[in-house]
C-alpha positions in Angstrom: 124.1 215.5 -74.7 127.3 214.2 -76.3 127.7 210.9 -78.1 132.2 210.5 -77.2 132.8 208.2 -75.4 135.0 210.1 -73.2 133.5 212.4 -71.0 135.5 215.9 -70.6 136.0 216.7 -66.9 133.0 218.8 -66.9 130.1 216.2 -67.9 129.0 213.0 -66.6 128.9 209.6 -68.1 125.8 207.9 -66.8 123.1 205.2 -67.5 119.3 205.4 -66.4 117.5 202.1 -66.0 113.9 201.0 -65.3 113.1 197.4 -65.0 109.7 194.8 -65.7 109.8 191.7 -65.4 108.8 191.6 -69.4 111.2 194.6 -70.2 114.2 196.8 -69.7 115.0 200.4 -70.7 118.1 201.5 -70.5 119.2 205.2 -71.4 122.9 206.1 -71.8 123.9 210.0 -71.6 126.6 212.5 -71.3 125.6 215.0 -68.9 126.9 218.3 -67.2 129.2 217.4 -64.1 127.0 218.3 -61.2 123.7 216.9 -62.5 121.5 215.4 -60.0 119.7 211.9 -59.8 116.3 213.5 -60.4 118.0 215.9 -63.4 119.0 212.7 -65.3 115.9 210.8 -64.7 114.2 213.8 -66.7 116.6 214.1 -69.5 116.3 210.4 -70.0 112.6 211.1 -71.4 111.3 207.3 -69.6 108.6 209.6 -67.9 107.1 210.2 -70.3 107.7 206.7 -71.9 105.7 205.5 -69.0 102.8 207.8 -68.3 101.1 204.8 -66.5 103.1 205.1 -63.5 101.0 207.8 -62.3 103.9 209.0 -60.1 104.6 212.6 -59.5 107.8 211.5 -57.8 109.8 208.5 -58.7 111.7 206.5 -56.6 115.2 206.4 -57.5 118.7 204.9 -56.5 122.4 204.3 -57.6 123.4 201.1 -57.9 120.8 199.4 -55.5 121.0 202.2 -53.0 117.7 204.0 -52.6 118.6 208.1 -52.9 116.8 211.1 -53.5 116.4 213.2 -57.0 118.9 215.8 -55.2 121.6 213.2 -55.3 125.1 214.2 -57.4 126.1 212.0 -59.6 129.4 211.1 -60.4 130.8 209.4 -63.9 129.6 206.0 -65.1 126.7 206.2 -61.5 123.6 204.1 -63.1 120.0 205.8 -62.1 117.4 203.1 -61.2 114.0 203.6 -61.7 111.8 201.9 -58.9 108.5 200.7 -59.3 105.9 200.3 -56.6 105.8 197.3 -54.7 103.2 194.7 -55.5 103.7 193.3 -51.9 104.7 194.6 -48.8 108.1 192.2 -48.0 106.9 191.8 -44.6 103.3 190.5 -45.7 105.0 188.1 -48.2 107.8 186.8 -45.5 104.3 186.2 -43.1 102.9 184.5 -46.3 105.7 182.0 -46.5 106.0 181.2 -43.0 102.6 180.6 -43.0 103.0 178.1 -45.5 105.6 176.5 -43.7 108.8 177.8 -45.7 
């Protein structure tokens, strides 16, 4: 992994993000062009900086869209992390309706 802050036209510049509501990691890295979503979600090492996720496959996306691990990524793409839901969205819109907003 390089540390310029110019990539040369055969890596990737890219970010990889998981969010709580109490805290945020955020992993920068300079990666080989052609490096998938999955790929860079392993180099950034936030598997095993959260082994209590349990997961043996991580949801991921770029920039709010949901994509698989075998996803290219292209210069300056940001990796989300996703955590499991604590609600399903259509329970909680059936809660609030039921509540009367």
């Amino acid at each position: 992994m390089s540390e310029r802050d110019t990539p040369t036209p055969s890596e990737v510049r890219v970010e990889v993000v998981h969010a709580l509501p109490e805290r945020v990691w955020r992993v920068a890295m300079t990666l080989p062009d052609g490096t998938t979503a999955g790929e860079a979600f392993e180099a950034s090492g936030l598997r095993m900086r959260l082994p209590e996720w349990g997961m043996s496959r991580a949801d991921l996306g770029v920039f709010g869209h949901p994509c698989g691990p075998e996803r290219v990524l292209r210069d300056g793409d940001r990796v989300e992390i996703y955590r499991p839901l604590q609600v399903d969205p259509m329970e909680a819109r059936r809660r609030r309706a039921a509540k009367g907003g």
